[in-house]
N, C-alpha and C positions, 0 to 999 in steps of 0.2 A: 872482296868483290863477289855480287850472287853469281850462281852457280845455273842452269840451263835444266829444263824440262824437258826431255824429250819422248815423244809418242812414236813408240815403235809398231810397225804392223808384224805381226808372225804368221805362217803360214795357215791358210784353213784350213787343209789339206798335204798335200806334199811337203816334207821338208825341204826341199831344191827352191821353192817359191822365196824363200828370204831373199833380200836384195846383200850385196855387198857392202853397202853403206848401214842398212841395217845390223849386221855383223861387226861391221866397225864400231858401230854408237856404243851396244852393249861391252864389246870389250875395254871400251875405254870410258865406261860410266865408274863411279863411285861404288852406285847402290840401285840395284835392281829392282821396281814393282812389280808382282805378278797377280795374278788374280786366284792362280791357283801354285802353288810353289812344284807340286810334284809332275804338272803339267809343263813348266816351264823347264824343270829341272833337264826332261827329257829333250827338248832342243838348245838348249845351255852346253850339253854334252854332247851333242852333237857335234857342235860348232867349236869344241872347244873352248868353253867362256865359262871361267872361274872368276867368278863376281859374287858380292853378297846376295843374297835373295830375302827380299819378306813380301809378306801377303798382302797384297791392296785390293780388295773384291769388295761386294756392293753390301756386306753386310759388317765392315768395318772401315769404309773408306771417311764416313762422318767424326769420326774419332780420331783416324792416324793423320786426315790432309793438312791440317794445321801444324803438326810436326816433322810432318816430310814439308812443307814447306818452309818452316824455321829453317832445315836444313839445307835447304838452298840457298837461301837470302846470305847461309856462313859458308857458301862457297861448294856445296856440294853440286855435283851432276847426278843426276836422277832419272834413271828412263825406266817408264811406265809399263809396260808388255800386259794381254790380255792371254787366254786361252788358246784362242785365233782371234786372225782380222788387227782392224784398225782399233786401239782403246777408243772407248767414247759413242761409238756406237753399238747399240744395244748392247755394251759393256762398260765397267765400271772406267769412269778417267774424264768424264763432264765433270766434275766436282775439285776436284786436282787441279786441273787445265784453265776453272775459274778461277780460282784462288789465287795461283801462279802469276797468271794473267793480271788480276786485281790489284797484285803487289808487284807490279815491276819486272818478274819475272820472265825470261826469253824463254815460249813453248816454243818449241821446236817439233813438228809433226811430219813424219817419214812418211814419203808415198809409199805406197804397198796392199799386201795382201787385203780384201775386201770378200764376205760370196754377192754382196750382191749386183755387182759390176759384171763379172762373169756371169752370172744369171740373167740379168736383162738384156744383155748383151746376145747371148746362146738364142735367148725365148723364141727371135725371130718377131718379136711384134717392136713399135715404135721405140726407140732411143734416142730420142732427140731431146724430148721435154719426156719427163718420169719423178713421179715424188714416193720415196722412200718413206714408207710407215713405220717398219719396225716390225716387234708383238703386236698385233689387235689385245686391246682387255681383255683378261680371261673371262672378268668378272661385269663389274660394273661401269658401266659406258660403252659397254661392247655392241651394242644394236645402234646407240645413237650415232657412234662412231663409222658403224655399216650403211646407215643410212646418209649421213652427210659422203661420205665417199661413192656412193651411187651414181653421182652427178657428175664425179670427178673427170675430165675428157684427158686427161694427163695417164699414162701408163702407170702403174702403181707395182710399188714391189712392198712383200710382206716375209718374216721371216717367221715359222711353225714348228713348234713340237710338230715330231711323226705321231704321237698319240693324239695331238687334235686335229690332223691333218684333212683327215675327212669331213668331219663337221665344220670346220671350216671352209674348206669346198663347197659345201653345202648349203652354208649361209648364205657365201658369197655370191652364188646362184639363184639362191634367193631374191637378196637383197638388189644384184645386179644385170641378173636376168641368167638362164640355162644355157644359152649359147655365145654370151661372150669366152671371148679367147682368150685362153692361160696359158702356162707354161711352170709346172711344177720342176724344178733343180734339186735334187738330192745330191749330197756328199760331192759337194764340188774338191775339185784338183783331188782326190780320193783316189782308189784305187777302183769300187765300185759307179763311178759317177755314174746318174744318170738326168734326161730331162723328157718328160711328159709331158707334149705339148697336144691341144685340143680345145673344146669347148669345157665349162668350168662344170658341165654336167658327165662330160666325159671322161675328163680328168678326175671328177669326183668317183666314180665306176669303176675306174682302173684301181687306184688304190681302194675301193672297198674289198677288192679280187686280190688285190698282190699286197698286204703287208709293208706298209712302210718305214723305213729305218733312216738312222743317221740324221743328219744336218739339212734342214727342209728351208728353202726360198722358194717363195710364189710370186709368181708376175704374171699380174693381169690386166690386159686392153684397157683401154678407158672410156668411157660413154659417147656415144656419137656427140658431135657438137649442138647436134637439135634435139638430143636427147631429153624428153622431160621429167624435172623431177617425182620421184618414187608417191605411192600413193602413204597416206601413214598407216594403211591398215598389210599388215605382214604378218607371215607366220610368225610364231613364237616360239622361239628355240631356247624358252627357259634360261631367257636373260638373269643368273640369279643375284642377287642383291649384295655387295660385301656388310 
């Protein structure tokens, strides 16, 4: 009889954020995925949980998902764990979760720790309707990307390096005008948290002045509903080419 998938969230911040059912899953799996093993290690020990541990991240999940899947189909349980958060979103476990899926396999995904819920959530602007982007392209599709979301009338959340955090602000002021309203989220459930809420020109100024760190989610307003779309002539913030 195959054995069960399961997507575990771990905290983004505080280790108390784990659920008890998440607690549970892990100690009574088989065989642990991590994304990072010494990341993991450290709330494994926490919690008390002496389980196998190996590496599942984005620069080996193409190679191992076909053998952790064999490994299920003979009866094994497998739960997946990220760094933080939910696997699968803007972390390795889409690729897993198809596969599993594709062959019969029961994914089992644990409600849990997320940043970008609490972030849009804190922002103070709309949570009703909100579409989740992720990374913007560092590289290539990055303008095209900023221009088709110009129009977007849906609240939009984005997740940032603190080193592009500004230029990106930037952009997005650009692309979507200097006084729509954002709400920058640093180091959620952290010890430091913080959330910088204003216009994406002001919010851009803040951090050009105070140094930004840690784990960056941006939530920004959405285009008036009469909103018209963007002209195609924009600055050029050295879109460069992969």
């Amino acid at each position: 009889m195959a054995g069960r998938l399961y997507i575990v969230p771990t905290p983004v911040g505080n280790l108390e954020d784990m659920t008890f059912r998440a607690v549970r899953i892990l100690k009574e799996a088989d065989l642990i995925l991590a994304e990072d093993t010494r990341t993991s290690s450290v709330l494994l020990k926490h919690y008390d949980i002496r389980k196998p541990l190996q590496s599942h991240h984005k620069y080996n999940e193409h190679k191992t998902v076909e053998a952790v899947r064999d490994r299920i189909l003979e009866g094994m349980n497998v739960a997946l764990v990220s760094d933080a958060g939910t696997p699968g979103i803007s972390d390795p476990g889409f690729l897993l979760a198809r596969e599993c899926a594709e062959n019969g396999i029961t994914v089992e995904t644990l409600p849990g720790a997320t940043a970008c819920i609490p972030a849009i959530v804190s922002s103070g602007l709309p949570c009703d309707r909100f579409c989740f982007e992720g990374f913007l392209p560092v590289k290539k599709g990055r303008q095209t990307m900023l221009k088709a979301l110009s129009g977007e009338t849906r609240t939009m959340v984005f997740y940032e390096s603190p080193y592009r955090l500004v230029k990106t602000l930037e952009q997005l002021s650009e692309y979507f005008g200097a006084e729509r309203e954002c709400s920058v989220a640093r180091e959620i459930s952290k010890v430091h948290e913080e959330h910088r809420r204003g216009t994406l020109q002001e919010v851009a100024q803040w951090f050009r002045e105070h140094e930004p760190k840690g784990e960056i989610v941006i939530v920004v307003a959405g285009a008036p509903q009469n909103r018209k779309q963007p002209k195609e002539e924009r600055a050029d913030f050295g879109d460069e080419k992969e």
